[in-house]
PAMIFI-854066 format. One record per residue (C-alpha): residue number from 1; residue in one letter; x, z, y. Coordinates in steps of 0.05 Angstrom, whole numbers. Layout:
N
NODE num residu   east     up  north
NODE NUM      A      X      Z      Y
...
***
This chain:
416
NODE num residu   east     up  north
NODE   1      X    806   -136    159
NODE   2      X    795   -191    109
NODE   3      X    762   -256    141
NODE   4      X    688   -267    129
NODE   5      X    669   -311     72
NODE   6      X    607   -349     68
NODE   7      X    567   -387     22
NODE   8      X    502   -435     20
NODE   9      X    451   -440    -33
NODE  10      X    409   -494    -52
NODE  11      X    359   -497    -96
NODE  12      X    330   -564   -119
NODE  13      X    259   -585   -141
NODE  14      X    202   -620   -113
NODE  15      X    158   -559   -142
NODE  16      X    194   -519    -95
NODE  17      X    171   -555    -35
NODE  18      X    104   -563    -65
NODE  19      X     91   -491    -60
NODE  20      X     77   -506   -141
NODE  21      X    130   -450   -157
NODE  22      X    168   -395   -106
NODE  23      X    240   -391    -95
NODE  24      X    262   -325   -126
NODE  25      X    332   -353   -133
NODE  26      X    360   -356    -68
NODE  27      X    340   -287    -53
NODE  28      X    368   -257   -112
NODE  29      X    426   -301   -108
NODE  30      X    447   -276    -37
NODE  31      X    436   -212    -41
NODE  32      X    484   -204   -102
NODE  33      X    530   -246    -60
NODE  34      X    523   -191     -1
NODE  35      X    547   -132    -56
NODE  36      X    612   -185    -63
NODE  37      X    617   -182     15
NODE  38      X    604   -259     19
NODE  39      X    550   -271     75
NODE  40      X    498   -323     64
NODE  41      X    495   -374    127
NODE  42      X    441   -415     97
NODE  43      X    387   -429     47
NODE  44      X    359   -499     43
NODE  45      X    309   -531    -14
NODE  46      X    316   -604    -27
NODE  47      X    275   -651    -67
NODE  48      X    300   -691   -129
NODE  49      X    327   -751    -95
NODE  50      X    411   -769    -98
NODE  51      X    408   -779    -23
NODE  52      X    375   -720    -10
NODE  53      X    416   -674    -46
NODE  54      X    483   -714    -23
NODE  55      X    463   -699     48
NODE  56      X    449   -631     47
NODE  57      X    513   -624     -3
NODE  58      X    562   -658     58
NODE  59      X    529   -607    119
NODE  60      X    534   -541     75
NODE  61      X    607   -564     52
NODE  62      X    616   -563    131
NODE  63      X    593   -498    141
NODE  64      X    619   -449     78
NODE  65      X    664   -438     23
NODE  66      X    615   -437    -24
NODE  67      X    559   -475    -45
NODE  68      X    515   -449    -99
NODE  69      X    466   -495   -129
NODE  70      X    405   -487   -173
NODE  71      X    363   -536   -213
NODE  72      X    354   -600   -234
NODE  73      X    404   -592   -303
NODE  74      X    348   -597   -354
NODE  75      X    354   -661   -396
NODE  76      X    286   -704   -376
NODE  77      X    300   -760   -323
NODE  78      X    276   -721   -265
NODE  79      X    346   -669   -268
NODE  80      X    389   -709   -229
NODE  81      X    436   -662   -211
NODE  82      X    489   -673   -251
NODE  83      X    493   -749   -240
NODE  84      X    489   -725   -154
NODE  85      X    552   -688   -172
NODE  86      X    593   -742   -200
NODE  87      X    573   -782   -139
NODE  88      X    588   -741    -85
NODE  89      X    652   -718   -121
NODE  90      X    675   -791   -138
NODE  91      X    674   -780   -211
NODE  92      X    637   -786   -282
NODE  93      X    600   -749   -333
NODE  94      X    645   -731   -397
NODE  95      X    618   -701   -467
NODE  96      X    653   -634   -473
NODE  97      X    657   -614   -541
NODE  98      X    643   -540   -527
NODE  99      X    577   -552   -499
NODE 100      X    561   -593   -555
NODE 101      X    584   -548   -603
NODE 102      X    545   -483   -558
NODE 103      X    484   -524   -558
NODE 104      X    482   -537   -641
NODE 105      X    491   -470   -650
NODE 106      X    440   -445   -598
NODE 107      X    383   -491   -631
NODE 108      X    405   -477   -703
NODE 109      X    395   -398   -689
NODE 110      X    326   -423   -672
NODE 111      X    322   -456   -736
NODE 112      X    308   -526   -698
NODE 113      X    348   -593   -695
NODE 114      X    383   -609   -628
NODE 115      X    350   -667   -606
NODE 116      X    373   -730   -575
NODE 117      X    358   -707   -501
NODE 118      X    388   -645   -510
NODE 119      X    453   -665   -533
NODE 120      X    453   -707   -467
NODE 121      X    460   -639   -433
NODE 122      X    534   -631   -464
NODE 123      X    552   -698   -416
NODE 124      X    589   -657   -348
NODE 125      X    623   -685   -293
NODE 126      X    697   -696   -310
NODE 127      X    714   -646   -248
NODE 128      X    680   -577   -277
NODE 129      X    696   -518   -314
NODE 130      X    636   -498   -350
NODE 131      X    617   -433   -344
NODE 132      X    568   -428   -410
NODE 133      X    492   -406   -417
NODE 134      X    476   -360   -468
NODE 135      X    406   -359   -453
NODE 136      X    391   -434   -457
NODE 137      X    414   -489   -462
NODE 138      X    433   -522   -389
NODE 139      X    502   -503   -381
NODE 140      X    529   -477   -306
NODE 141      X    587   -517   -276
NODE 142      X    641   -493   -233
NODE 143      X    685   -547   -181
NODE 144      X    740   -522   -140
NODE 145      X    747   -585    -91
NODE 146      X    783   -577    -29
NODE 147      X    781   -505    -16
NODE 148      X    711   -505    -28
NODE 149      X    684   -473    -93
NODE 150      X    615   -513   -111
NODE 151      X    575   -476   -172
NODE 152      X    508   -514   -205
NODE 153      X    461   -476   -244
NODE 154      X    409   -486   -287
NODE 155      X    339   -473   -245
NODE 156      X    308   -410   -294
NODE 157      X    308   -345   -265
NODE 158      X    340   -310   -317
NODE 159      X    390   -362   -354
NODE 160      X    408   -371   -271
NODE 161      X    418   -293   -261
NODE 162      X    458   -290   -340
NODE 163      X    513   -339   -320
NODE 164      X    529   -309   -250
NODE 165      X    528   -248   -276
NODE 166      X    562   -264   -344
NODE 167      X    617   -312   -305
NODE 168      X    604   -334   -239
NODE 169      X    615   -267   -194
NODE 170      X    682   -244   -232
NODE 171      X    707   -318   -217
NODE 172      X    683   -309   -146
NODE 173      X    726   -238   -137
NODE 174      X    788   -274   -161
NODE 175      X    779   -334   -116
NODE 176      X    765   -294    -53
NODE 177      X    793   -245    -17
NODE 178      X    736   -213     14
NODE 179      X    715   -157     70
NODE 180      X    671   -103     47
NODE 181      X    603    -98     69
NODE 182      X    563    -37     57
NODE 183      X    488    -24     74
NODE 184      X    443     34     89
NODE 185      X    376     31    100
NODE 186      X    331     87    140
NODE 187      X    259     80    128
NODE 188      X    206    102    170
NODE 189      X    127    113    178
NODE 190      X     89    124    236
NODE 191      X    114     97    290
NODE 192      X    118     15    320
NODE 193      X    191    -16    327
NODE 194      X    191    -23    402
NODE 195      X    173     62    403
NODE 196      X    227     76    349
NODE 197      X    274     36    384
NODE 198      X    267     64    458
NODE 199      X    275    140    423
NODE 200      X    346    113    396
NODE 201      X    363     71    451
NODE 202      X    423    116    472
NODE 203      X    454    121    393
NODE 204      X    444     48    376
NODE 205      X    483     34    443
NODE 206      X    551     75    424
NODE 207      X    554     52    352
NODE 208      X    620     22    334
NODE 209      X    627    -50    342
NODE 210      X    638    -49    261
NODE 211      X    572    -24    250
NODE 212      X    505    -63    262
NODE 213      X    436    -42    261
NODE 214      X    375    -83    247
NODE 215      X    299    -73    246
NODE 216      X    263    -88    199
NODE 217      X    183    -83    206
NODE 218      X    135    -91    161
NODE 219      X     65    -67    147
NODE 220      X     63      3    162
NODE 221      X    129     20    169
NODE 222      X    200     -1    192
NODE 223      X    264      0    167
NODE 224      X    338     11    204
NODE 225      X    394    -23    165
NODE 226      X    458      2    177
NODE 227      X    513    -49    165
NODE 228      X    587    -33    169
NODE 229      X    635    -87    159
NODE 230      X    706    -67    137
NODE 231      X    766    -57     77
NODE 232      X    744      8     43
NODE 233      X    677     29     24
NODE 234      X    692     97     19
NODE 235      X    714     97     90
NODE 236      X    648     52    117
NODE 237      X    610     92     76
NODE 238      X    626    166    111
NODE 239      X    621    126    183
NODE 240      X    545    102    162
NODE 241      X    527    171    141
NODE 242      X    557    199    210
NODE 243      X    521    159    243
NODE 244      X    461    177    206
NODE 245      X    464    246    217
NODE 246      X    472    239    288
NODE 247      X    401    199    294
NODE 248      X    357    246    245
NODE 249      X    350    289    297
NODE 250      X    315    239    341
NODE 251      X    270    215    289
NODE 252      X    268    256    224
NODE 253      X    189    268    239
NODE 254      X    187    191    225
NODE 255      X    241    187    164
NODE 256      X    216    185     83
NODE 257      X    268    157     55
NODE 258      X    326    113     47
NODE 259      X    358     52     19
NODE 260      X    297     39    -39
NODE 261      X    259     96    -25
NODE 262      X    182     78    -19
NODE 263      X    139    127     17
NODE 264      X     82    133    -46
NODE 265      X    149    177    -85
NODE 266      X    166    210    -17
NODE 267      X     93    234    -20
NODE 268      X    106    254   -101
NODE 269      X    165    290    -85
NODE 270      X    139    331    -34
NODE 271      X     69    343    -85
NODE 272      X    112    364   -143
NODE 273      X    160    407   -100
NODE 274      X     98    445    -69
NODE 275      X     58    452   -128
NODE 276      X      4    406   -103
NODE 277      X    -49    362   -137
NODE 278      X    -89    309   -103
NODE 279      X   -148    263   -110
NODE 280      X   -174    204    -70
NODE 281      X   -240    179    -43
NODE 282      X   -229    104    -34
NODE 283      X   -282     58     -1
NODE 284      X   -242      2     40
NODE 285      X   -184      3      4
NODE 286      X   -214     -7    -69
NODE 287      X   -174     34   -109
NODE 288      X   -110     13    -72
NODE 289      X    -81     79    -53
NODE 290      X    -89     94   -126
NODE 291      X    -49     46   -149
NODE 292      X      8     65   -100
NODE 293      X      2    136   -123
NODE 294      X      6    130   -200
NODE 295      X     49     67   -182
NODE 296      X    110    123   -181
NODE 297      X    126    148   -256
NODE 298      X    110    218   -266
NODE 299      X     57    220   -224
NODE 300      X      6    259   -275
NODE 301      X     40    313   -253
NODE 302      X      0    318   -189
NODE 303      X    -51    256   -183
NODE 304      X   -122    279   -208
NODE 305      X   -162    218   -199
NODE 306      X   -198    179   -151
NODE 307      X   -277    169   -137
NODE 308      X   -281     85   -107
NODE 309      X   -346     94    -69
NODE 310      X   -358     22    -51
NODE 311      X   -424     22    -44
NODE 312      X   -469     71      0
NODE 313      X   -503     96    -47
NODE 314      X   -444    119    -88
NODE 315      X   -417    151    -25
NODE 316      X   -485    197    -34
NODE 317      X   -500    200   -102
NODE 318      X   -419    217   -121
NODE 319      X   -387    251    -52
NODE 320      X   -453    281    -27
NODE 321      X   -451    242     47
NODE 322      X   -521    251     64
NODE 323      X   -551    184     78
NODE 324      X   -574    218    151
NODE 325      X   -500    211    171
NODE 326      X   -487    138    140
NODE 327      X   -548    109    183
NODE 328      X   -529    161    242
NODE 329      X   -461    147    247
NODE 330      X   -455     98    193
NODE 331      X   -413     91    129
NODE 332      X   -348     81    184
NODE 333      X   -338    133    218
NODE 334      X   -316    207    222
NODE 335      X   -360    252    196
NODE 336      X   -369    203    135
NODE 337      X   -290    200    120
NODE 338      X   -274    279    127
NODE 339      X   -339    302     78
NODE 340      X   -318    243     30
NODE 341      X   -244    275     35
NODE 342      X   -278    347     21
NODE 343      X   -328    330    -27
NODE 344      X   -267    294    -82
NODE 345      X   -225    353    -72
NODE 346      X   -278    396    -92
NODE 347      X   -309    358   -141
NODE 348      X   -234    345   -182
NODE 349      X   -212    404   -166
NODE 350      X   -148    385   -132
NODE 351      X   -107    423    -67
NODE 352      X   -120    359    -28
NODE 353      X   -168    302    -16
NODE 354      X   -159    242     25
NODE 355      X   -208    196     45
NODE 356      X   -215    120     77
NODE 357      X   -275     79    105
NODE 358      X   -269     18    141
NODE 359      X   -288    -55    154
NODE 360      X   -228    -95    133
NODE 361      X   -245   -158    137
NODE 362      X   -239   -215    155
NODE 363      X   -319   -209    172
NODE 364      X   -374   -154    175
NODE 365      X   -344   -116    236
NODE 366      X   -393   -103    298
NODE 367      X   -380   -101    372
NODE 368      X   -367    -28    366
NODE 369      X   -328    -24    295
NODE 370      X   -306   -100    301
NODE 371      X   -256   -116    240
NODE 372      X   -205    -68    230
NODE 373      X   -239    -13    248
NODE 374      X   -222     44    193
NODE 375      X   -223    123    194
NODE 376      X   -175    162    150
NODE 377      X   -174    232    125
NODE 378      X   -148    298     92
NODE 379      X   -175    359     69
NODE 380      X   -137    421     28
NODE 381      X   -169    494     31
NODE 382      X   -156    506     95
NODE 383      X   -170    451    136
NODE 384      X   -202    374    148
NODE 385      X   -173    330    192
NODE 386      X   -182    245    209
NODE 387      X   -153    197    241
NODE 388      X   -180    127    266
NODE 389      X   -145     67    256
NODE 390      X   -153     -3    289
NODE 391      X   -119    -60    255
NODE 392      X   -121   -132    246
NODE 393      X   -169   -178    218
NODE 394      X   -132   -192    157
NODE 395      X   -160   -166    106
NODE 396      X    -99   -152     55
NODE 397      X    -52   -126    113
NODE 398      X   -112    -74    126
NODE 399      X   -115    -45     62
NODE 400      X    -43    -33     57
NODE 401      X    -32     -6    122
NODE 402      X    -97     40    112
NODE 403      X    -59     57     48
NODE 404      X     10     72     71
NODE 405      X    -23    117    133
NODE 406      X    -52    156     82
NODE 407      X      9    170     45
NODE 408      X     43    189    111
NODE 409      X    -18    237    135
NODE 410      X     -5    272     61
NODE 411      X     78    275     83
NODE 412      X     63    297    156
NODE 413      X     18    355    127
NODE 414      X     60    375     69
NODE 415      X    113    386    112
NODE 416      X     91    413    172
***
C-alpha cells in the first residue's frame, strides 16, 4: 500500500479572522484533496503580516508534503503574499512575460486598459511555475522546494476552485504516488449516537483494520462514514458495501439514505413510489418543513401545500381547533397538533397531514412546557398519531429538529 500523503492549507486574510467573511476554501479544498487520497493534517488562517505567514509556512513545511495557500495575490498593498514567498524561499519577484501577456488580453476582452497595479500582478517569485487563471487576473503559483510542493492561490472562491481544477490536481497526481481512499456514508434518523452505537457495538468491533468508521451527529440525525484505505477502489469499494450489508440488519429501521442522500427526498421517494400526496400544518416551525419538502425538485408531484397557523386564531379560523382546547390544553399540546394534522389533510385534500406546535424559543416556555417543548403529528385516512418532543432552548436547532422528526414520522409510516 502506497504511503499516506498529506497536505496543509492556509488561507490568508485578516477578514478571515474577523469573522468579516467565512472560509469556504479550506473545506472545499480538502475535500477534493481526500478524492486524490491526500489527507489533510491541518487548516490554519493567518493574518496579513510577513512574520505571520513565514511562521506558520516553516511548522506546516514540518508536518506535510503539501502546502496549499490561498489569498493575499490581489495587487493593492495589503496582498503580501507573494513578497512572503520570495522571503521564505530566499528569492525575488520576476516579470513573466506570460502573465503579462494573459493579463492584457484578459482586460482587453473586457474592453478596459490594464492598469498600472494590475500589471504588478505579472511580477512572481523567480522559483514558480505559474499555473494561469482564467477567471481573473491573480495568477496561481506552483514551488517544488525540497520535496515539498507549496501551491498559492488567488483568495476568490471560484478563480481558487478554476486553477486547481484546471491545473493544480493533474500536477498533484503526477507528483504523488498516492493510496486510495474511498468513503461511504450511512445516514440515519431517529435514534442518538451513543444508542446507534451500542446496537453495532459487535460489527464496528470486527471491521478490518483498513476500514474506519466515524460518527457523525448532527441535528436530528447521524451519519456512519465508512473509510477504507487501500490500492484499488474497486476492491475497497465491494469490502465497504460488505460491510454494509452486514449492519442493515441491525439498523435499517433507522437508515434513509446514503452518501448525499437527505431525508426530505427519502420522504419524496417513498410519496411518489406509493402514490401519496401531503400537506402541512406548520405553527413552530414557520413554514420550515415546507421548504425542506419542495426543497427536493419534483416535489409537485406529491406536496399540496401548507396552512402556517402562527397565530391562535388562525389555528381556529383555518384548521377548525376549537378555542375550548387551545385555553384547555393550550395551543402546545396533543389534541391541538393531531386535529391541526386532520383538519389540512382534509381541507387540501391530500392522503396525509402532518402537524407541529411548540415553544421554540429561546423564551415563552412555562414550568410545564418550558422551551423546547413541541408536539408532532400525522394523519392519513386511517389513522392520527403524535409524538412529543423536548429539545433545547435554541431556537434554530428546534425548528430543524422538529422538522427533520416530521420527515422521519412520514418515512416510519410509509413504510411500515
Amino acid at each position: 500500500m502506497n504511503k499516506h500523503i498529506y497536505a496543509d492549507i492556509i488561507t490568508i486574510g485578516d477578514e478571515i479572522l474577523y469573522g468579516q467573511i467565512t472560509d469556504t476554501n479550506s473545506q472545499w479544498i480538502s475535500a477534493e484533496l481526500d478524492k486524490l487520497g491526500i489527507k489533510t493534517r491541518q487548516k490554519s488562517s493567518v493574518s496579513d503580516k510577513a512574520d505571520e505567514i513565514i511562521r506558520i509556512l516553516k511548522e506546516a513545511t514540518e508536518r506535510s508534503s503539501i502546502v496549499i495557500i490561498t489569498g493575499g495575490l490581489g495587487p493593492t498593498n495589503d496582498d503580501i503574499t507573494k513578497k512572503t514567498l520570495c522571503n521564505f524561499f530566499n528569492t525575488e519577484l520576476i516579470w513573466n512575460e506570460e502573465v503579462l501577456a494573459h493579463l492584457q488580453a484578459f482586460f482587453t476582452k473586457r474592453g478596459r486598459e490594464i492598469g498600472e497595479l494590475n500589471k504588478q500582478q505579472a511580477l512572481v517569485p523567480a522559483n514558480c511555475e505559474v499555473l494561469f487563471n482564467h477567471r481573473g487576473t491573480a495568477p496561481g503559483m506552483w514551488m517544488d522546494v525540497n520535496d515539498v510542493v507549496y501551491i498559492s492561490l488567488p483568495g476568490v472562491p471560484y478563480e481558487m476552485k478554476g486553477i486547481l481544477s484546471d491545473f493544480g490536481f493533474e500536477k498533484l497526481r503526477h507528483r504523488f504516488q498516492t493510496p486510495t481512499i474511498v468513503h461511504k456514508v450511512i445516514k440515519t434518523s431517529g435514534i442518538g449516537e451513543s444508542a446507534l452505537a451500542e446496537i453495532i457495538a459487535d460489527w464496528e468491533a470486527a471491521l478490518p483494520k483498513h476500514i474506519g468508521l466515524a460518527y457523525l451527529p448532527s441535528a436530528g440525525e447521524v451519519k456512519l462514514r465508512l473509510t477504507a484505505n487501500g490500492d484499488h477502489a474497486d476492491v475497497l469499494k465491494q469490502e465497504i458495501q460488505n460491510q454494509i450489508d452486514k449492519v442493515l440488519p441491525l439498523i435499517g429501521k433507522y437508515v434513509y439514505g446514503f452518501d448525499n442522500d437527505t431525508l426530505e427526498a427519502a420522504v419524496g421517494r417513498l410519496l411518489k413510489a406509493k402514490g401519496k400526496t401531503i400537506s402541512t400544518a406548520e405553527s413552530c416551525t414557520g413554514g420550515y418543513l415546507a421548504h425542506l419538502l419542495t426543497s427536493v425538485p419534483g416535489s409537485s408531484a406529491y406536496y399540496i401545500g401548507s396552512i402556517v397557523a402562527y397565530q391562535n386564531a388562525i389555528k381556529t379560523q383555518l384548521l377548525n381547533v376549537p378555542e375550548s382546547v387551545l385555553q384547555q390544553d393550550g395551543a402546545v399540546s396533543e389534541k391541538t397538533v393531531e386535529i391541526m394534522a386532520k383538519e389540512v389533510r382534509l381541507k387540501l385534500g391530500t392522503s396525509i397531514g402532518v402537524a407541529a406546535s411548540g415553544i421554540a424559543g429561546p423564551d415563552g416556555g412555562t414550568d410545564e412546557k418550558p422551551v423546547g417543548t413541541i408536539w408532532i403529528a400525522y394523519a392519513d385516512a386511517t389513522k392520527v398519531l403524535s409524538r412529543k418532543l423536548q429539545l433545547s432552548t435554541i431556537r434554530e436547532n428546534n425548528i430543524r429538529v422538529t422538522a427533520l422528526a416530521i420527515l422521519n414520522l412520514i418515512r416510519q409510516e410509509l413504510n411500515a
